[in-house]
N, C-alpha and C positions, 0 to 999 in steps of 0.2 A: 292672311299675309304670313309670308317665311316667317321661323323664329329661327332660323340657324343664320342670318346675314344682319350683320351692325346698319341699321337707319342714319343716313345724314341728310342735315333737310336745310335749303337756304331760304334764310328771311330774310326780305327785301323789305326796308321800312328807314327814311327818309327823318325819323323819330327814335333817338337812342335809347330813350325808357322803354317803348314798346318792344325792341328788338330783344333787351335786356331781359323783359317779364317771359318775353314769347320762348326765349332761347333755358330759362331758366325751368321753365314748367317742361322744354323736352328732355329736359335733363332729368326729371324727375320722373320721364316715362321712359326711360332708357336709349332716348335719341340721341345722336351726335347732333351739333348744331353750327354754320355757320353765317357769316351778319355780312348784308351788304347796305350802304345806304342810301346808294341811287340806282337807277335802271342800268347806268352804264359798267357800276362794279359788278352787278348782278351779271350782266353777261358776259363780262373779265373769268367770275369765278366757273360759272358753267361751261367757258368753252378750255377752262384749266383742271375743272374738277368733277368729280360723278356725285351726283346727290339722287334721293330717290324721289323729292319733291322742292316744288319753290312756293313759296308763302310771300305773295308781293303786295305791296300797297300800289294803288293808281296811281295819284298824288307825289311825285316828287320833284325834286328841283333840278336836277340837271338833266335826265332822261326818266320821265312816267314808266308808269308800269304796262300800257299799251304800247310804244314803242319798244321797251325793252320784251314785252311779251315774244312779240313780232321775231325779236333779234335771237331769242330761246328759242322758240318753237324752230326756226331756221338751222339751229346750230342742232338744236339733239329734240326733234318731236315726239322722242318715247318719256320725255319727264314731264309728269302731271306739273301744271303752274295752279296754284289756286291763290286766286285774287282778291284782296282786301279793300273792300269799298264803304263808303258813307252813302247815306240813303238819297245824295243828292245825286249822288252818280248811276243811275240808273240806266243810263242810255251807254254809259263807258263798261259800268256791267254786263249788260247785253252784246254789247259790241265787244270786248273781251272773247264770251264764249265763240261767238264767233268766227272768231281768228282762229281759236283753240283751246284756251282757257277750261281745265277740268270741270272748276264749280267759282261759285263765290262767294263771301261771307261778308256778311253785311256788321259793320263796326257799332256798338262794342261786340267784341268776338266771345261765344258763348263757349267755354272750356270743351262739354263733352261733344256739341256739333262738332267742334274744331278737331275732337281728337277721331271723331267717326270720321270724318268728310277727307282727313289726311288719310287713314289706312284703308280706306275704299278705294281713295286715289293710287297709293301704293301697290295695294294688293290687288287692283287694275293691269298696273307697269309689269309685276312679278308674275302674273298668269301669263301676260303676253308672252315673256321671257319663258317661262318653262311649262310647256302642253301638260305637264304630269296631270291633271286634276281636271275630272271628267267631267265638272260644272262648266257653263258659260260663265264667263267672266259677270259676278255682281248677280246671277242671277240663275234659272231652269227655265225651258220654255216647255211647255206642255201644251201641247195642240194648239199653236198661237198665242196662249196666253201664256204671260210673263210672272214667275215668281220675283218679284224686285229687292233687293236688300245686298247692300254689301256692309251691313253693320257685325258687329260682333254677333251676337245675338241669329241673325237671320244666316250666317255664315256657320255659327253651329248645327241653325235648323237641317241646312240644308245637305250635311255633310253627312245628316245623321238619315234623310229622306233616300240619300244614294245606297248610304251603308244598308238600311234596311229593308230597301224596297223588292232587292233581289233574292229575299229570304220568302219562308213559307209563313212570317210569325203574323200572328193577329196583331194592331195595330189603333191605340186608344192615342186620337187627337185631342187634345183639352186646349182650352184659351178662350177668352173674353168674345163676345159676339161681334163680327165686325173684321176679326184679326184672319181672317183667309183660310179656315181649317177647312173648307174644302176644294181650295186649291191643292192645299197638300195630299187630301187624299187622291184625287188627279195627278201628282206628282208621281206617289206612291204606285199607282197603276200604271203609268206609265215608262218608270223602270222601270219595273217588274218583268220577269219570266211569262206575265202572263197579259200584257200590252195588248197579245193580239186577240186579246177575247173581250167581252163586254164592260166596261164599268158603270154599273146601276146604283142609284141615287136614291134614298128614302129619308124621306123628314119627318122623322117619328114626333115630331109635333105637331105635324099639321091634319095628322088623322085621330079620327074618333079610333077607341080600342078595337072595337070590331070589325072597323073598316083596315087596323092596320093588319091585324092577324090576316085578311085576306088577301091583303096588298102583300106580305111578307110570303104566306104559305100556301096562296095561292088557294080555289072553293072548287068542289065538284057541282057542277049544272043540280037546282034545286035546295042546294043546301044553305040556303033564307031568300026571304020576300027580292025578288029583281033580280037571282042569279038565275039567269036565264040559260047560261052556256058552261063549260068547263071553262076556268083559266086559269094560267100557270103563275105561279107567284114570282116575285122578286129573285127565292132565293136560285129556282130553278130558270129564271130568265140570267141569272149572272156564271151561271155553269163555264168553266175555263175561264175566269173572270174575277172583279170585283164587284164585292156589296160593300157600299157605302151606308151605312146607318148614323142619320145625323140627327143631333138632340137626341140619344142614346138613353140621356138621363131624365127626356121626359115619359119614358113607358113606363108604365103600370105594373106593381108586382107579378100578378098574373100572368103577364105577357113577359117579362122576366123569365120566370118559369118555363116557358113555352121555348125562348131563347136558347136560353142554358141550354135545354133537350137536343136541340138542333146543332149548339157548339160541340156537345160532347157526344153526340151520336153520330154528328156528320147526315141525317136522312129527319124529315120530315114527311107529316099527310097532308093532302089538303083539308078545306075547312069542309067538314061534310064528308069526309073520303076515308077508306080503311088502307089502299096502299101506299106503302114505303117507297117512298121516293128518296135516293142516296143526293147527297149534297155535295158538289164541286166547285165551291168559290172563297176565294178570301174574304175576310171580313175584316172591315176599317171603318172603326166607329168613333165617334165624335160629341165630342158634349162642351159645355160651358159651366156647367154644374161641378161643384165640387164631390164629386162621386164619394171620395172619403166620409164627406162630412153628413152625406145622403146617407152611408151605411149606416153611421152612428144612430144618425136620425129612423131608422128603421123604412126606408122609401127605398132603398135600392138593396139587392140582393150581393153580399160579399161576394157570393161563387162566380156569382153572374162577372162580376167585376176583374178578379184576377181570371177568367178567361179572354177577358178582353183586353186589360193591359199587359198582356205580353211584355211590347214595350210602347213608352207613352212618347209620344212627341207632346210636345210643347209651342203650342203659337207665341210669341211676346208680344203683348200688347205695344202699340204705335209708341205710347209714351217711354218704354224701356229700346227704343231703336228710331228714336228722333233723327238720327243722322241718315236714317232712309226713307223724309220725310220727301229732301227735294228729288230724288231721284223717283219717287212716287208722282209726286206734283208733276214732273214734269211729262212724265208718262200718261198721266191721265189729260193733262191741257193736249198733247197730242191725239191721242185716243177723243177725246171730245172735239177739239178742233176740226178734227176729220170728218165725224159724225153729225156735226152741224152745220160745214160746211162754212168755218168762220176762219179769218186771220189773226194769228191769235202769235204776235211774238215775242211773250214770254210773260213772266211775273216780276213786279216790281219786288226790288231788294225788301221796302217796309210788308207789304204786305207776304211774304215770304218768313220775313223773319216771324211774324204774330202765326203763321200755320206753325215753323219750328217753338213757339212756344207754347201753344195753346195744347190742351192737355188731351185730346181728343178722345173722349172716353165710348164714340162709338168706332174709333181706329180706324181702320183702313177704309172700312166704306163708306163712313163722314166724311171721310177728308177726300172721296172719287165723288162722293155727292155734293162736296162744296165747292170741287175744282168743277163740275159739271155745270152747278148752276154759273160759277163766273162766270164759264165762258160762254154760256148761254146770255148772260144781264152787261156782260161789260160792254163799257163806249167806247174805249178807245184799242190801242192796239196791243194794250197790257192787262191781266190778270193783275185787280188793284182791290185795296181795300173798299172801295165804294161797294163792292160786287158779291161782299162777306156775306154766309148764312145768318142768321138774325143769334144764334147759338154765339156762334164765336163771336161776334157782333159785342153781344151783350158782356163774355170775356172779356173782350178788349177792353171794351169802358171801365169795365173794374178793375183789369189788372197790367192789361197788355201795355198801356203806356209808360206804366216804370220802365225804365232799362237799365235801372242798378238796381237789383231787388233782392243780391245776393251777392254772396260773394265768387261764384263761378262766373266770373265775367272779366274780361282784364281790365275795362272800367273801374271795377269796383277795387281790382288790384292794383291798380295806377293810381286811385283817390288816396288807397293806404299809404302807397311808396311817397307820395307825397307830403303828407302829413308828418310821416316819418320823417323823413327826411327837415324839413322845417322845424320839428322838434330839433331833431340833432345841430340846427344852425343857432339856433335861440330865434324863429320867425325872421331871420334873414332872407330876403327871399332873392337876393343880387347870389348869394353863396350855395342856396339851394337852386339856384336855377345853375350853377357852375356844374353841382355836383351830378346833377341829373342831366346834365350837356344838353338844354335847352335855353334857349332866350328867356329872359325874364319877362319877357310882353307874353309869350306861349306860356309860362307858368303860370302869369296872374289872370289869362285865361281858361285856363282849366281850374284854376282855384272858383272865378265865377261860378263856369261850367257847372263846378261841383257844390256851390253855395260854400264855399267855407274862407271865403275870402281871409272876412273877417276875422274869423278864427284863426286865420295861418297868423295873420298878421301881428296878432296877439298873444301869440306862443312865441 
């Protein structure tokens, strides 16, 4: 998203403490903010005013946030709406995006999704607005497949994949297993200078050391038991090209060694063979290993190291880019739905929000593996919690059904302003309900809501 143009963002919320908290935290992230409180001001102020987002609730009394959806998207359909629902409204969720609706977020609204899922929406509206930036909006596409993220995080990856891909430099992908580094190195090859040559793939964990030296540097006919023939290695099949070397950090000092010689000489022999063969390919290597901590440890060879981190991209694991959970999710329920030939439309608001909070510590391919099995096990027409892998499953029971568990949550900010507030009355709660411009029957309902009845009433 720009940083040279000022954000104004209308929140639509039929509830004056929420407007209040909502409008108060964008202040804090250097948003403008303006407050409507039914569907009908809402689209008063959009067809008077330019805002770069709407934050609506469904829910309100004189025109809902579907019909005034309807009435926005008619008047200026280049401004993201992103929709505020309770997990009962699932069918008005669904039916939202439908009409147009960017995303939605399911109440109570969790701070850092809220803050990802607005400047993805943003920085959506601003690419369309100005072609300068040679990404697809949110995302890369590399031979069909999709790098997905418009988080912070994935928006740096990928700025960094354009900047560097059209250099000569070697190129060390590091991040948790799961987190897509060889997507990126497909990215990597695919802007490149060198696109139109081969990209070759090697899983230096999945070969014995013998077998990978020959897989790498290719044997001459005879040179061990079942080489029957000449054949040419990796490095010489990736010639005007990329070699990808993945699991980097599970090879063997040895084969380190061997490495190194072929970085710095640029020419390798086969296994068995006395001639010099000259080396023509880039190298984009990848690990999950702390290479650092490998040096100290004496397992991996320093030199070997800074030859290969030229420069290091960085994957982020799923948990540090939550806010490119749904935009994931929903990519894979397509990608699967198609693939098994099912009807599949959409994921329920509850079971949505336990994927945005579940910690997914196998990342991105947990969470295609879980969206796969849904959509393989579900019954009905929604991606639901019945359909959970037995993992998150068992999350949930332990943790997933708090929903104040913290304080990033406007729940949990709404419980304080409360109490507050009733302090400052002496447990009045006819004068706290004046002051927070709610009904006194909606006060002593959230006071249940939040178990502290009692306690208001006693302060």
């Amino acid at each position: 998203m720009k940083k040279n143009r000022s954000v104004t963002l209308l929140v639509v919320d039929d509830e004056q403490v929420h407007r209040y908290m909502l409008c108060s935290l964008f202040a804090e992230w250097g948003w403008n903010c303006r407050e409507a409180d039914d569907g009908t001001s809402a689209v008063a102020a959009v067809r008077e005013g330019s805002f770069d987002a709407v934050l609506m609730d469904v829910r309100m009394t004189t025109m809902d946030g579907m019909e005034a959806l309807k009435k926005i998207r008619a008047l200026n359909p280049a401004i993201p709406v992103i929709i505020m629902t309770a997990y009962s409204s699932v069918d008005a969720a669904v039916e939202a995006i439908k009409i147009g609706a960017h995303d939605y977020l399911t109440k109570p609204l969790d701070f850092d999704r809220l803050r990802s899922t607005l400047e993805a929406a943003m920085g959506h509206r601003r690419e369309e607005e100005s072609h300068d930036d040679p990404a697809p909006d949110g995302e890369l596409v590399i031979a069909g497949r999709r790098m997905i993220g418009g988080s912070a995080p994935m928006k740096r990856l990928q700025e960094m994949v354009l900047q560097v891909a059209p250099t000569t430099a070697g190129v060390l992908i590091t991040g948790e297993s799961g987190t897509g580094k060889e997507l990126i190195a497909e990215a990597l090859h695919h802007y490149s200078n060198r696109s139109s040559g081969p990209l070759v793939k090697v899983n230096c964990a999945a070969l014995a050391e013998n077998l990978l030296e020959s897989e790498l540097f290719g044997h001459e006919k005879g040179a061990f038991t079942g080489a029957d023939s000449r054949r040419e290695g990796k490095f010489v099949q990736a010639r005007g090209g990329t070699l990808f070397l993945d699991e980097i950090g599970e090879t063997s000092p040895a084969m380190q060694v061997k490495l190194l010689r072929v970085l710095q000489e640029h020419e390798l022999q086969r296994v068995g063979g006395g001639e010099t063969i000259k080396v023509d390919a880039r190298i984009v290597a990848a690990t999950n290993r702390d290479l650092e901590a490998e040096i100290r440890a004496g397992r991996f060879r320093e030199d070997l190291y800074y030859r290969l981190n030229v420069v290091v991209l960085e994957v982020p694991p799923l948990r540090r880019r939550s806010g490119d959970i749904p935009l994931l999710t929903n990519y894979f329920i397509e990608k699967y739905a198609a693939k098994n030939n099912r009807q599949v439309a959409g994921i329920t608001p509850e079971c949505m929000d336990i994927f945005n909070r579940y910690p997914w510590p196998g990342n991105v391919r947990e969470l295609e593996n879980a969206v796969e099995r849904g959509v393989i096990l579900m019954r009905g027409n929604y991606l639901d919690i019945d359909s959970l892998p037995l993992a998150v499953e068992r999350w949930r029971n332990d943790h997933g059904r708090d929903q104040a568990d913290g304080p990033a949550t406007l729940r949990e900010a709404e419980r304080l302003l409360i109490i507050k507030t009733l302090k400052e009355t002496g447990g009045n709660k006819s004068e706290a309900a004046r002051r927070l411009q709610i009904s006194r029957k909606t006060l002593s309902n959230k006071l249940h809501s939040y178990g502290i009845a009692k306690r208001g009433a006693e302060k």
